[in-house]
Rosetta silent file (secondary structure, phi, psi, omega in degrees, C-alpha in Angstrom):
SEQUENCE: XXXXXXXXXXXXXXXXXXXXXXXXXXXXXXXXXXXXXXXXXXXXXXXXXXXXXXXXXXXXXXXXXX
SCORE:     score description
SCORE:     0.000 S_00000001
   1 L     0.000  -38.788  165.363   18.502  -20.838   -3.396 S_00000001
   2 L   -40.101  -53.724  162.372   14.860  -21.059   -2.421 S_00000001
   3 L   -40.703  -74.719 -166.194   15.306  -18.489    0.239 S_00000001
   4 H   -32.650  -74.934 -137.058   16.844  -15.948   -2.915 S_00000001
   5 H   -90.525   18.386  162.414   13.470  -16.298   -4.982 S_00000001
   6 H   -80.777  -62.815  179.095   11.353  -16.171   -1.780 S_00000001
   7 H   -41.687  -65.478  164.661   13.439  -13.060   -1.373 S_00000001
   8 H   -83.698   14.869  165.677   12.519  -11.765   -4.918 S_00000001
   9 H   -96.522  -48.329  170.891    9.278  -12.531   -5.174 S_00000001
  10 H   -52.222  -25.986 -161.660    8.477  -10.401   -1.815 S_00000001
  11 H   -74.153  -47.934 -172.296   10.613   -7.824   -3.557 S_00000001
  12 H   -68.305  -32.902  167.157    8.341   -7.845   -6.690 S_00000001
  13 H   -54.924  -63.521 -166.269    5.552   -7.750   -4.421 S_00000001
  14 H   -65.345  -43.989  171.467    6.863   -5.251   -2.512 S_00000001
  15 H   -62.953  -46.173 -144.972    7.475   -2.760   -5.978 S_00000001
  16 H   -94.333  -27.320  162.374    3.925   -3.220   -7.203 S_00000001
  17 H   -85.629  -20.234 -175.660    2.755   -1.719   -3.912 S_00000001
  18 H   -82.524   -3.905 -171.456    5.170    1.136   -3.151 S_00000001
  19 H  -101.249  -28.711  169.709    4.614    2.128   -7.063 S_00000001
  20 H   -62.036   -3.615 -171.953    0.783    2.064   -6.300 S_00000001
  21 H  -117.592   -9.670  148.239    1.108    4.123   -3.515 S_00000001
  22 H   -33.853  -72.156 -146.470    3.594    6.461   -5.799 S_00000001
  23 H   -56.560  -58.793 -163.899    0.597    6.837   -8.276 S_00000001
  24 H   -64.124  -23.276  174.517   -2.081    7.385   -5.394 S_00000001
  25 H   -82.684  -47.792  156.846    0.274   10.353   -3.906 S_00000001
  26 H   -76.433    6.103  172.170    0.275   11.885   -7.629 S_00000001
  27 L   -94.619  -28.436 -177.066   -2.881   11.350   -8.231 S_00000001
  28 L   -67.192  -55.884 -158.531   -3.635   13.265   -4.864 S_00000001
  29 L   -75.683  -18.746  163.564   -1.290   16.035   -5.451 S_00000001
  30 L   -83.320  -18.910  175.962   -3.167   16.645   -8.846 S_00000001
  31 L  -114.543   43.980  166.627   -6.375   17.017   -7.367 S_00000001
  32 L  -105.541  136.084   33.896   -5.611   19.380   -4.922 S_00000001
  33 L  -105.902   43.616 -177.242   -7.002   21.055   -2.795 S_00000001
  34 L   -84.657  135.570  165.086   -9.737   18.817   -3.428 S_00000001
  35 L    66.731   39.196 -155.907   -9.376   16.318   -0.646 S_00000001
  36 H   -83.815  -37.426  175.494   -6.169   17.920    1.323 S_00000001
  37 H   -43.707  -46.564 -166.035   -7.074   16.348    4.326 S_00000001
  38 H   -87.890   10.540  167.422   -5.852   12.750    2.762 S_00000001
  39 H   -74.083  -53.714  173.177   -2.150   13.804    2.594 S_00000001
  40 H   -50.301  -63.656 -159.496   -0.484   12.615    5.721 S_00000001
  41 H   -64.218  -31.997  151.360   -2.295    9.586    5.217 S_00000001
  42 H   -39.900  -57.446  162.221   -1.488    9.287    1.927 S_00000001
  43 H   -82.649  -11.721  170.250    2.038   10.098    2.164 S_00000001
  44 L   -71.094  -28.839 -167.085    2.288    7.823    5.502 S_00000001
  45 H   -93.872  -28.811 -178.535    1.387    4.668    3.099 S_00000001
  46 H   -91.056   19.517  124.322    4.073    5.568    0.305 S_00000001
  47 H   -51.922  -54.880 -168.910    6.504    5.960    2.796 S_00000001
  48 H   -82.017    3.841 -127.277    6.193    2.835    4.947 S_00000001
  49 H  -114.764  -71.175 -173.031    5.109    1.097    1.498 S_00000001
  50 H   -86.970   13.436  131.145    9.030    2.079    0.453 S_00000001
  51 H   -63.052  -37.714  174.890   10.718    1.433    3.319 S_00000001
  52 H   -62.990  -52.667 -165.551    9.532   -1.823    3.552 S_00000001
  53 H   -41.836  -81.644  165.003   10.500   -2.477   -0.336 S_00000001
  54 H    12.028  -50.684 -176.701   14.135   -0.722    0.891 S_00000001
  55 H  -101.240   -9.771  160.365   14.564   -2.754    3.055 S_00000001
  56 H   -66.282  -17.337  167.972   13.644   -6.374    1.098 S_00000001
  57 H   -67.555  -70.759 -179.816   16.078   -4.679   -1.523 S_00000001
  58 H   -46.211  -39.153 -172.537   18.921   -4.458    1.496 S_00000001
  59 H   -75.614  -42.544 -164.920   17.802   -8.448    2.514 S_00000001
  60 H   -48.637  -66.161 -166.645   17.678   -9.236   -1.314 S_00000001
  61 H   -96.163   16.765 -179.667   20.820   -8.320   -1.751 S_00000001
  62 H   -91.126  -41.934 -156.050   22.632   -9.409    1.664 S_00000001
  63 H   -82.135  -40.682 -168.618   21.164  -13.130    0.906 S_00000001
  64 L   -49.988  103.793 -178.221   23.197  -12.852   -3.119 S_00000001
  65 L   -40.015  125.112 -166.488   25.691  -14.874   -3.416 S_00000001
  66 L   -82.580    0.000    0.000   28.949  -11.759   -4.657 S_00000001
């Protein structure tokens, strides 16, 4: 059981950065083309930011008891 809320607690973790890195990619895409330059980079961290979460959702719910 320890494992599970290890498991959601990375998960919770894992949301509060992939939704910050949401916000920082609309917040980009509103000031453009001020700063145009910072898109790949931008869109490289709210990618791997929700893949990781993706995939602690996929562990999250492999370790859950059916």
């Amino acid at each position: 059981m320890a494992d599970i809320d290890i498991l959601k607690a990375e998960v919770k973790k894992l949301n509060a950065k992939a939704t910050q890195a949401k916000m920082d990619l609309h917040d980009l895409s509103e000031e453009l083309p001020t700063n145009w330059e910072k898109i790949l980079e931008v869109a490289q961290t709210a990618h791997d930011a929700h893949a990781k979460l993706m995939a602690a959702r996929k562990a999250l719910a492999d370790a859950t008891p059916a």
